[in-house]
Structures are given as structure tokens and as C-alpha cells.
N, C-alpha and C positions, 0 to 999 in steps of 0.2 A: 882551417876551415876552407872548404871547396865550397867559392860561391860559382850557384848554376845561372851564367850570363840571362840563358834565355829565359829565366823565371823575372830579370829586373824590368823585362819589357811588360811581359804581363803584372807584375805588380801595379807599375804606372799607367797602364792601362786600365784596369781595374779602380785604383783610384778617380782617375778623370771620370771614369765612367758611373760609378758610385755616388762622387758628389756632385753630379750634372743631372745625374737623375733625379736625386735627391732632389735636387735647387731647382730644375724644373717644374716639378711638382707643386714646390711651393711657388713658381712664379704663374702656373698655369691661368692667372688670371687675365696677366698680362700681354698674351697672347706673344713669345717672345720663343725666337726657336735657340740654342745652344751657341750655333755661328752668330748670330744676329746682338744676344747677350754677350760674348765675349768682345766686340768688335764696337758697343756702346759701352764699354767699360774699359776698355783702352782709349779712346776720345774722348771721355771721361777725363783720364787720369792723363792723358797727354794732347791737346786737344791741337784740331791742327793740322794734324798729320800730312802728311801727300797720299793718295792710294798705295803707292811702291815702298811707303817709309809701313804700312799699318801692315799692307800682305807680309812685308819682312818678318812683324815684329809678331804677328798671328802666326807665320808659318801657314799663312794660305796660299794655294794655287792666285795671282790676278784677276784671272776672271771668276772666280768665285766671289772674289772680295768684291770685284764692281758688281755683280749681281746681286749681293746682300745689298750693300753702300746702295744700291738704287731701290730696290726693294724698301729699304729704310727709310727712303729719300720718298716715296710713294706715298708712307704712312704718318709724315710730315716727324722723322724724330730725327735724321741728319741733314745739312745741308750740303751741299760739295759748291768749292767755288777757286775760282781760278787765284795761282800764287801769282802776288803781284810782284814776285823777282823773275819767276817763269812761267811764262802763259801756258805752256804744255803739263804742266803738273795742277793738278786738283786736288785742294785741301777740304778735309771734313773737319765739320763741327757739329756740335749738337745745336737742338733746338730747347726750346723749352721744358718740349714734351721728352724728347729725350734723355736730357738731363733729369728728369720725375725717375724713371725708368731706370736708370742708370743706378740713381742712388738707392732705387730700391733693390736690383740688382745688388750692386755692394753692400748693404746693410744684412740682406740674406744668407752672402757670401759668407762675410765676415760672423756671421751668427752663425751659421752652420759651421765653420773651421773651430769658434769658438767650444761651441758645444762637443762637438768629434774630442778636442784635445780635453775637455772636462772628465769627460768621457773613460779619456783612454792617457792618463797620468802617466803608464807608463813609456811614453813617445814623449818625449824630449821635443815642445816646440819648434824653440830656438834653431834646436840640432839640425832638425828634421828641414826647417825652412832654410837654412842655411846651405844645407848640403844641394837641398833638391836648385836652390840658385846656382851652385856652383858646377852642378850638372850641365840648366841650360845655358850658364855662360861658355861653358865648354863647348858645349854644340854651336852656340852663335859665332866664339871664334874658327870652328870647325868651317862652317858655311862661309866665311868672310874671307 
């Protein structure tokens, strides 16, 4: 079998794009844009961060991610505050409100992935998460 490379980009694009809309829609309450959700759910799940450790780990442009980070910071759901090993670096944390946010965020998440694989039996989980990690660890060691 001849796999056609430039169909794997559009695949994964399509995916992202599929269940962001999806998950949008049902977050539409929360007034919470795509960048802004994925970026309260990494702080989340690793809290802390420095701005340069989260832009790596998003694969965003810097100043994108300090424009969210402050944007966020505006609507009282991150805080930024100075590392106390390094003054020049700024670590995020959430707030109360953004922790609310967050887990609703992930409980969405994880219900929507849920339902897709219920869905659609014939996609292998397991397989499927395993591979697609072993994807981005490949690009991460790529970029490193």
C-alpha cells in the first residue's frame, strides 16, 4: 500500500478541527476561545509552567501565548508571577475561576473522545492514542 504523505496532514487537521468545533460549541457558554482552552488545560494538568516551558509545549508563536496568558490574566482565570529561582521567567497558575473552567473544559474533552470511540468501535483506542503520541514525541525530539 502507497500511503499518500499529504493526505496525513489533512487527516490531522481535520481531526483538530472536527473536535474543537465540536467542543466549542458545547463550551460556548463559557465564553472560551480554542487557544485560550488549550492553554487552561495545560496549566491544568502541569501547573507552573514559565511562559517559554507552555509556548514549547502548545507549539505557539511567544507572543501569542503572552497575549492569551494576559488576556486570561484580564478575566481573573490565570495568574503570572515571578520564578523565585529566576526573576526573568514568569510562571502561570490558575485561579479558582480558572480551575472551574479547566475541568469543565476536560470533562467535555474527555466525554467527547469518549463518545467518538463508542461511536466508531472500529478505531482501536488504545492504538490510535498511542501512535498519534508517538507522532508528537517524534516532532518534539525533531524541534529539540
Amino acid at each position: 500500500m502507497i500511503i499518500e504523505y499529504f493526505s496525513l496532514t489533512k487527516y490531522i487537521a481535520g481531526i483538530y478541527r472536527e473536535s474543537k468545533n465540536s467542543i466549542n460549541t458545547q463550551l460556548k457558554a463559557l465564553d472560551i476561545r480554542a487557544t485560550e482552552s488549550d492553554l487552561l488545560l495545560v496549566v491544568y494538568d502541569h501547573p507552573a509552567q514559565t511562559q517559554k516551558e507552555l509556548a514549547a509545549n502548545l507549539i505557539l508563536d511567544p507572543s501569542l501565548l503572552a497575549r492569551t496568558v494576559r488576556q486570561l490574566e484580564q478575566r481573573q482565570l490565570v495568574t503570572r508571577f515571578r520564578d523565585p529561582a529566576d526573576q526573568r521567567s514568569l510562571r502561570i497558575s490558575l485561579t479558582p475561576a480558572g480551575e472551574q473552567i479547566a475541568t469543565a473544559i476536560k470533562k467535555t474533552l474527555i466525554d467527547w473522545w469518549h463518545d467518538f470511540f463508542t461511536a466508531h468501535p472500529e478505531v482501536n483506542e488504545q492504538i490510535f492514542t498511542t501512535q498519534l503520541q508517538q507522532v508528537y514525541l517524534g516532532l518534539q525530539e525533531k524541534r529539540d
